[in-house]
C-alpha positions as CSV (number, residue, x, y, z in Angstrom):
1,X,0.0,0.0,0.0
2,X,1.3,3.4,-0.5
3,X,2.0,5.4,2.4
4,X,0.3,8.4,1.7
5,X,-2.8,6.3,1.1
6,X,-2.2,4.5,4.4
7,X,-2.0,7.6,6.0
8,X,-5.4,8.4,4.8
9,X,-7.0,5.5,5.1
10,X,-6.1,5.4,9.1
11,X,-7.2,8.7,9.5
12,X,-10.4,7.9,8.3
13,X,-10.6,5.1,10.1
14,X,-9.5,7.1,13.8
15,X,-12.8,9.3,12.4
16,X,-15.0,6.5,11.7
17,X,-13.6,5.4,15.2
18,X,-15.0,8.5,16.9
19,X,-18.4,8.6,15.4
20,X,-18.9,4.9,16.3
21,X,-18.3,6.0,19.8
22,X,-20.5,9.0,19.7
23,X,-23.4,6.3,18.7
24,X,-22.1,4.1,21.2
25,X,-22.6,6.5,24.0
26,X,-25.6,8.1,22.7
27,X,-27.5,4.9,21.6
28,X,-25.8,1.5,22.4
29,X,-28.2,0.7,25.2
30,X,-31.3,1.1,22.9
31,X,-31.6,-2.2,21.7
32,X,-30.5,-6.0,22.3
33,X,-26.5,-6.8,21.4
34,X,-26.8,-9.5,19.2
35,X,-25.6,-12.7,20.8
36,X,-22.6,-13.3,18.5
37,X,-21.3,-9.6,19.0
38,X,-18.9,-8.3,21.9
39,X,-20.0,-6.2,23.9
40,X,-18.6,-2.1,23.5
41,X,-14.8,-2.4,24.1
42,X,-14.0,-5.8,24.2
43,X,-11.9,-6.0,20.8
44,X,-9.5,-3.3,19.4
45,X,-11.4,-2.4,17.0
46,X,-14.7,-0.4,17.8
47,X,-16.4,-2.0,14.0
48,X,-16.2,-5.1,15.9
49,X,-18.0,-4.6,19.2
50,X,-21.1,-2.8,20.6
51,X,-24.2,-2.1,18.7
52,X,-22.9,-0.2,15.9
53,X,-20.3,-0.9,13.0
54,X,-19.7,2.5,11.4
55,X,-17.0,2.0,8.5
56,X,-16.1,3.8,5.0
57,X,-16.9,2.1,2.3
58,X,-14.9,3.0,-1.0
59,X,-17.3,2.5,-3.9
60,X,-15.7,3.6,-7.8
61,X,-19.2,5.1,-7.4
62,X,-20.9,3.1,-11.1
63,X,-24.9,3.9,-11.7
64,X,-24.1,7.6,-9.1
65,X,-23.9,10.8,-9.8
66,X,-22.1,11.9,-7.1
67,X,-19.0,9.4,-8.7
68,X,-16.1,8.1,-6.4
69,X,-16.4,8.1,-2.8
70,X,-16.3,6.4,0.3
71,X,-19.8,5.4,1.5
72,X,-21.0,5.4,5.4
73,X,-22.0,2.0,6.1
74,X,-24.2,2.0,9.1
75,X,-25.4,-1.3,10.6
76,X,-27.3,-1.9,13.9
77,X,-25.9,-5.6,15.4
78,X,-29.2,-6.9,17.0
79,X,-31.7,-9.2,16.3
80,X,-34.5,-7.0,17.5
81,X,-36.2,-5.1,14.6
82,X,-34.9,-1.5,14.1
83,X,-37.6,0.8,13.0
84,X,-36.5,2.4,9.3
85,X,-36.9,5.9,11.3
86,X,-34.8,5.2,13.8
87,X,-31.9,3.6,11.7
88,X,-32.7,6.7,9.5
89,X,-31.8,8.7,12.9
90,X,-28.5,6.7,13.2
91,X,-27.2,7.5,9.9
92,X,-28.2,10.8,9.8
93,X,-26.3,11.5,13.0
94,X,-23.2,9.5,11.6
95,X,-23.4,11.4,8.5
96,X,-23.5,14.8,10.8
97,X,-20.7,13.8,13.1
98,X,-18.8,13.1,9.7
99,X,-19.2,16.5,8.2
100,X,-18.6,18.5,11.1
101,X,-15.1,16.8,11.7
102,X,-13.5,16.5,8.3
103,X,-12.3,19.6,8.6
104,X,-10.7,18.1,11.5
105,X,-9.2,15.3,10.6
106,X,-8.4,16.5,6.7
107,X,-7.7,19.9,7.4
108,X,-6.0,20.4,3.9
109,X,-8.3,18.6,1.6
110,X,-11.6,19.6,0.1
111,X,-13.8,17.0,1.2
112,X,-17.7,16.9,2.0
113,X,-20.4,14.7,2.6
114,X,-23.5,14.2,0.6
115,X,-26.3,12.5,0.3
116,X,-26.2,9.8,-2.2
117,X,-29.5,7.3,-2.8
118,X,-30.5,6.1,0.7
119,X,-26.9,6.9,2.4
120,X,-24.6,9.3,2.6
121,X,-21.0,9.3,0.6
122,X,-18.0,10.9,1.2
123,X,-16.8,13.2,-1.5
124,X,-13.9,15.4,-3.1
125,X,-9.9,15.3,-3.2
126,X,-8.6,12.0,-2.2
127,X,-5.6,12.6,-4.1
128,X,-2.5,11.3,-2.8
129,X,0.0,14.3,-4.3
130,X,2.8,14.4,-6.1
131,X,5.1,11.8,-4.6
């Protein structure tokens, strides 16, 4: 892998880390941990445990408009039926959390978030520069 895209690929993966926690905190009581999930905290990697897997999905972004982008893949690990609102609520919040910290975590690339079908994408300059 190159290292600039390495780079960029664990920085968005310390952001997706950080809205996953934000869910965690805000909703990972709400419903029933599916019986083959850890519980919040138990592995090193917060898309493994607890009620939420929150991870960037590249897609080359066929059939959209919006083109190339990472998409926010939102599931809910429990067997109990989520509502469409309420997992409509999750993503939205995901996708919120996302935009407001870019900025943050790519504070020299133009990048947004959009809404793309039913989900949001990741857009803009994922360029990895000259060398």
């Amino acid at each position: 892998m190159h290292p600039k895209l390495k780079v960029f690929t664990d920085t968005l993966e310390a952001l997706f880390h950080e809205v996953d926690e934000a869910l965690e905190t805000r909703w990972g009581d709400c419903f029933t941990l599916h019986p083959n999930r850890p519980k919040r905290n138990e592995t090193a990697n917060p898309e493994m445990d607890g009620l939420f897997e929150i991870a960037p999905d590249f897609t080359l972004g066929i059939g959209s408009q919006q083109g190339r982008g990472y998409l926010v893949s939102c599931r809910v690990a429990t067997l109990d039926k989520v509502p469409p609102e309420q997992l409509e609520t999750f993503i939205n919040t995901a996708a919120a959390i996302i935009r407001d910290k870019l900025p943050v975590y790519f504070p020299n690339r133009h990048l947004e978030v959009i809404r793309d079908g039913k989900g949001y994408k990741i857009i803009g300059d994922f360029s990895l520069g000259d060398r």
